[in-house]
KELO-743445 format. One record per residue (C-alpha): x, y, z; residue number from 1. Coordinates in steps of 0.2 Angstrom, whole numbers, padded with zeros to 4 digits. Layout:
  east north    up torfi
     X     Y     Z   NUM
...
END
This chain:
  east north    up torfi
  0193  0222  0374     1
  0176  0220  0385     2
  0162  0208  0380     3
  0146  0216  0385     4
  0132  0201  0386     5
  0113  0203  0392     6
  0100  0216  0392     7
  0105  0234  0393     8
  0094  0245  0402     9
  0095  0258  0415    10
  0101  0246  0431    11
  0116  0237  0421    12
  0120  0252  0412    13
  0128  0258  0428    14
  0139  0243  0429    15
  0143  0246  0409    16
  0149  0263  0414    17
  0158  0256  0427    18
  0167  0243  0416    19
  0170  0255  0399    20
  0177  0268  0411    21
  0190  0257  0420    22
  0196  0250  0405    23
  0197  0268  0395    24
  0207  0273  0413    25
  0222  0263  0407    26
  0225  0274  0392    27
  0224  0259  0379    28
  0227  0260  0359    29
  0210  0258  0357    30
  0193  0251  0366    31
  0184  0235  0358    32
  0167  0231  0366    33
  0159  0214  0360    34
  0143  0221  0358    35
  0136  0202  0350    36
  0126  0195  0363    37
  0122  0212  0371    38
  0103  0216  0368    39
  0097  0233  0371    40
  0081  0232  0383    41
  0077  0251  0386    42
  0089  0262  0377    43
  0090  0271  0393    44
  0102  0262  0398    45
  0113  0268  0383    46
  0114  0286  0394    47
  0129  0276  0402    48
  0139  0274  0386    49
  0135  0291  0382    50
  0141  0296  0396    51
  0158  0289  0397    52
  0162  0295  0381    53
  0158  0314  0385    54
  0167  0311  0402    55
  0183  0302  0391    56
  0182  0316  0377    57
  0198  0325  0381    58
  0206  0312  0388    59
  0211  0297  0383    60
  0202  0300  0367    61
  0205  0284  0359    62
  0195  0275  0346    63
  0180  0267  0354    64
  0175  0251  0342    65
  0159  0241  0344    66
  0162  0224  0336    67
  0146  0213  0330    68
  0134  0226  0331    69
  0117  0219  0325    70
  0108  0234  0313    71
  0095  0237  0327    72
  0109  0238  0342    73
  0121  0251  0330    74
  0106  0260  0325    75
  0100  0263  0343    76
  0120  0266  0348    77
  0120  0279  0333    78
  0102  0288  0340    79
  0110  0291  0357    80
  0121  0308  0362    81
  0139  0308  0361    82
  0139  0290  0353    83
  0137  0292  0334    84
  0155  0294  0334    85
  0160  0278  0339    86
  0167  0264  0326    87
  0162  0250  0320    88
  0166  0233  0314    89
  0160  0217  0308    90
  0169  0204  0322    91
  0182  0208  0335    92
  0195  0198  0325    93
  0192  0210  0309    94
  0195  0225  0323    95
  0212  0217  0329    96
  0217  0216  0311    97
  0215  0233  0309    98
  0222  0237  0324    99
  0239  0228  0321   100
  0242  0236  0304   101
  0243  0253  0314   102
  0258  0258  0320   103
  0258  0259  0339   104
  0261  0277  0347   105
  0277  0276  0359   106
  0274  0273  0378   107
  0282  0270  0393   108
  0274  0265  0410   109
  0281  0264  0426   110
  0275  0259  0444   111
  0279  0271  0459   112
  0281  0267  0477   113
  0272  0284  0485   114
  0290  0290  0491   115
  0300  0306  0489   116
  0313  0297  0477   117
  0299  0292  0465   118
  0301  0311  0460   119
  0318  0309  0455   120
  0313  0293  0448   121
  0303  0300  0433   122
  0311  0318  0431   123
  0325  0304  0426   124
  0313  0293  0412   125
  0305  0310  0408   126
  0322  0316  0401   127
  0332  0303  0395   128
  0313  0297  0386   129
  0314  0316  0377   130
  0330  0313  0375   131
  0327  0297  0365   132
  0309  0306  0356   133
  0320  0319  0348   134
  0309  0330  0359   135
  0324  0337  0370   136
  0318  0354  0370   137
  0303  0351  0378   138
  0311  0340  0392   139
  0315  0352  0405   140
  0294  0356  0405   141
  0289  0339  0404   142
  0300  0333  0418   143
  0293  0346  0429   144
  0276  0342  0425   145
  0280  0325  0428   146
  0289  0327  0445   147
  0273  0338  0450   148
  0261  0324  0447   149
  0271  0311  0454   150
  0272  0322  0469   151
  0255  0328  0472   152
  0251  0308  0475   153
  0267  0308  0489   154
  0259  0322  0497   155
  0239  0318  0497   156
  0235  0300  0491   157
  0251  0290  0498   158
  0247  0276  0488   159
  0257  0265  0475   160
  0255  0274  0458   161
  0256  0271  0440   162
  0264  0284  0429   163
  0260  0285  0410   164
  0271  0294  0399   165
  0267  0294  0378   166
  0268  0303  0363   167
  0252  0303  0350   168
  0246  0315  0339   169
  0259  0327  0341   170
  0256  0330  0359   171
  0268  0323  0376   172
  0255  0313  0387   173
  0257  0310  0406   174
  0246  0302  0419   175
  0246  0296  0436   176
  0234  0285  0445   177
  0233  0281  0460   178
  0224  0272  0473   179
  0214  0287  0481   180
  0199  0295  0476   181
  0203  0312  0483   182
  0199  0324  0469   183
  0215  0337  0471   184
  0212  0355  0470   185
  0228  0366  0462   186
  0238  0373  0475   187
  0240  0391  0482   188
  0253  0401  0467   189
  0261  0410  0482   190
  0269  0394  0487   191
  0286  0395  0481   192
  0294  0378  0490   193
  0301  0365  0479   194
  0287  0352  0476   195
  0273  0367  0484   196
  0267  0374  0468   197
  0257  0358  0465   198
  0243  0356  0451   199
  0243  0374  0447   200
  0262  0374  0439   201
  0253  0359  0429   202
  0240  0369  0422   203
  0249  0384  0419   204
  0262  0372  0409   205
  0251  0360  0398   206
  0240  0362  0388   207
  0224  0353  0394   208
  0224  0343  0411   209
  0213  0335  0421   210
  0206  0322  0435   211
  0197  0305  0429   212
  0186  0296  0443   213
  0187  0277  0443   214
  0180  0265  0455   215
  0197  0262  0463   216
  0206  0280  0462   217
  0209  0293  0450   218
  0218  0298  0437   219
  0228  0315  0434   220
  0230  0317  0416   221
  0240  0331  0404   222
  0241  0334  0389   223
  0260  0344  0380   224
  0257  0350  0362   225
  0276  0347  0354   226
  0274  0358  0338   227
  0286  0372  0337   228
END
């Protein structure tokens, strides 16, 4: 949950960006901005909410609720691009009751040193994590797509990571961030080395995948369908 206070316009909508963007970064349940002492000077500054929800559209993709909303700040939300979308509710309490009625999608997270066993680290939770989601047949995929991620920040970022692994809407979600803002680039096909093939074995296995810019790094996402 943020709380957004002051007046919106162009100058602090960068920093809303900013602050909507990080916090969509760590793959929550669901985003509630505190929109009740936010007042919208120049709806300009609105571009950076549109923004962010073009940039999160494929991933996460997770409910974004504005709580408190006066009728002038949802209609104004509701008149920019990308934003008529979002959710709404009356208080941010009435938002968590919601919430907690839902079931909550299964997730594990884990935290990786930027060293060559941190591949056989998460091949491991990748299978045994299949194993346990009844989703066994799809576990020799997912574990390489895993290892590949995990090993494209030992190679290039060298940083401590932080590998997500769910499953949501009938689909098999991975990310890793880490500390580097490096944008990778999919290797050469021709390289045939365990660990060489790199980002472009990812895209050729998922689904949909991609690279998240934050102010600290940058996340590597993908996305598994699991229907037969």
């Amino acid at each position: 949950m943020l709380r957004l206070s002051g007046t919106l316009d162009p100058l602090t909508g960068d920093a809303l960006h900013l602050a909507v963007l990080g916090s969509l970064a760590t793959d929550p349940d669901r985003l509630l901005l505190d929109v009740t002492d936010l007042r919208i000077g120049d709806p300009l500054g609105l571009a950076a909410l549109s923004a962010v929800v073009d940039q999160t559209a494929d991933w996460p993709d997770v409910p974004i609720v504005l709580c408190g909303a006066t009728p002038e700040t949802e209609a104004a939300i509701q008149a920019t691009p990308a934003c008529d979308g979002l959710d709404y509710a009356p208080t941010c309490e009435a938002a968590l009751a919601e919430a907690a009625a839902e079931p909550v999608p299964p997730r594990l997270r884990l935290r990786l040193r930027p060293v060559p066993d941190a591949c056989r680290q998460v091949r491991q939770l990748v299978t045994q994590t299949c194993d346990a989601w009844q989703r066994s047949d799809l576990a020799g995929t997912a574990a390489l797509i895993a290892t590949e991620l995990v090993a494209n920040v030992v190679r290039h970022a060298h940083t401590t990571m932080e590998f997500t692994f769910g499953l949501h809407n009938g689909e098999l979600r991975m990310s890793v961030r880490d500390g580097s803002r490096r944008m990778p680039e999919p290797a050469n096909p021709a390289v045939t080395s365990p660990g060489g093939r790199g980002l472009w074995l990812v895209r050729d296995l998922t689904d949909a995948w991609g690279v998240l810019p934050v102010s600290d790094g940058k996340v590597v996402w993908t996305r598994l369908s699991t229907a037969a």
